[in-house]
N, C-alpha and C positions, 0 to 999 in steps of 0.2 A: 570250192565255191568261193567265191572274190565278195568282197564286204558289200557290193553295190549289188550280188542276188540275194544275200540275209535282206538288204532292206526293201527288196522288193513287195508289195502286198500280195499274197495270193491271187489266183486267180478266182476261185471261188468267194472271197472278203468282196474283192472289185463287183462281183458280178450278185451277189446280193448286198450292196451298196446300190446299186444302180437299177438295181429291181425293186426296192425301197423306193426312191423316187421314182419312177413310173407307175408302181404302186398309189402310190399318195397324189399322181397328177394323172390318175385314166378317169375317164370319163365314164360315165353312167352304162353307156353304150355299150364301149368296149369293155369293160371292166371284164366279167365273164374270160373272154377270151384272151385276158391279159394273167388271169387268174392260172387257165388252162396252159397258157406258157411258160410261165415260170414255173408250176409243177413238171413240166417236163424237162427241166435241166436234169443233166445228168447227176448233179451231184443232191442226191433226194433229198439230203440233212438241212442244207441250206436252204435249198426249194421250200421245204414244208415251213422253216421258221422263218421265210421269207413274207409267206403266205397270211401265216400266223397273226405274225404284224398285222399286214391288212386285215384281215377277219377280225383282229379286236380294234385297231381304232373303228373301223367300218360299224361291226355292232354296236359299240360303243354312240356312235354317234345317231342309230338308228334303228335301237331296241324300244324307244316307247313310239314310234311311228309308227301310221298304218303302213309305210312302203316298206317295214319288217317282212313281212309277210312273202311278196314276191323275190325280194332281195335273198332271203333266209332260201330259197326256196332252189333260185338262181345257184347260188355256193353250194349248195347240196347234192347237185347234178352235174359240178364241177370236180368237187373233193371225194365222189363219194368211195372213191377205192384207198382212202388216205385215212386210216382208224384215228390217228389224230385230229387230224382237223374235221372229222366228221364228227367225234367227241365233245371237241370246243365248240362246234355250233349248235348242237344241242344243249350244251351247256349254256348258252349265252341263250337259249330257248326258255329253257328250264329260269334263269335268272329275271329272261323278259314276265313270264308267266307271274314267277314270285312276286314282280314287281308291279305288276298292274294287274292283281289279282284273277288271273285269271285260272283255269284251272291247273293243278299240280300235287304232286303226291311229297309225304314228308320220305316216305322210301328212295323215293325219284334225287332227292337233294341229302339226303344222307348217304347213297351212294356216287353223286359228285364227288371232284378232285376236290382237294387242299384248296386249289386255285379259284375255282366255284363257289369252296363254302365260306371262303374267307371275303369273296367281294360280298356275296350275301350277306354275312355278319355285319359288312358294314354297312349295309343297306343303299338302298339306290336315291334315297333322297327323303326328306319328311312328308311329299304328298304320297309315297308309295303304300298304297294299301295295305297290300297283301305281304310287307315286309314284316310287321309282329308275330306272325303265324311263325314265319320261318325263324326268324330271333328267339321264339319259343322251343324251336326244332331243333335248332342248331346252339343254345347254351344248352340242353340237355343231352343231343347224341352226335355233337358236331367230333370229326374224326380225331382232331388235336385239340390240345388245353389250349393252344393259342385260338382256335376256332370257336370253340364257348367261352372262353372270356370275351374275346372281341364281340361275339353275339348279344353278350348279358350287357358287355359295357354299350352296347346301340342299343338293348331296349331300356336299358337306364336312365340314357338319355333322352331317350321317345318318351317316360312314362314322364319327366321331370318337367321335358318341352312343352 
């Protein structure tokens, strides 16, 4: 191999590179079905953390929203043979729930990932409800010492605020 294929990028780099952007510029419409094609690449590893990406800026950006609901609903009937990304959006469920008090179990968020309990601990912002419950939950049975301290250190700060 000649020093100009080492510096070539993969083909799988390029092509989630470029699924990133398409990602980040689909439209409401198409989204779905942009969703459903890049899970179909062949190479699944990248497809799924391709995805990934979009499913958290996505929730992220429209977890305290009523248009949660269909969106959340939308990615469910896309991903649903994909235990990963079927996980993360429940989990980003479970965080919406926490976060505008709606209902949820301390079971339901003590068996969340590291990744789940840890945005939790840090809570979703000071008008979030239903975040002291979980701050409660989670400095007493969060799964790592880093997850109840960061818990204890947001309700510290809530109770000071």
């Amino acid at each position: 191999m000649n020093t100009e294929d080492n510096r070539r990028e993969p083909a799988e780099h390029a092509r989630f590179a470029a699924y990133l952007v398409e990602l980040e510029q689909v439209g409401e419409a198409e989204e779905m079905a942009l969703v459903g094609r890049v899970l179909g690449d062949p190479d699944r590893v990248m497809a799924e953390a391709a995805v990934v990406r979009h499913l958290d800026r996505r929730a992220a950006q429209l977890w305290p929203e009523p248009a949660w609901e269909e969106w959340a609903a939308a990615v469910d009937r896309v991903v649903t043979r994909r235990p990963f990304l079927v996980r993360r959006l429940k989990e980003w469920s479970l965080f919406r729930a926490v976060s505008l008090q709606l209902p949820w179990s301390a079971e339901d968020l003590l068996a969340s990932s590291d990744w789940l309990q840890l945005k939790a601990a840090a809570g979703a912002g000071p008008d979030a409800l239903g975040v002291p419950d979980a701050l409660d939950v989670l400095a007493e049975g969060g799964r790592t010492k880093r997850i109840r301290n960061a818990a204890r250190a947001s309700r510290a700060r809530r109770i000071e605020g």
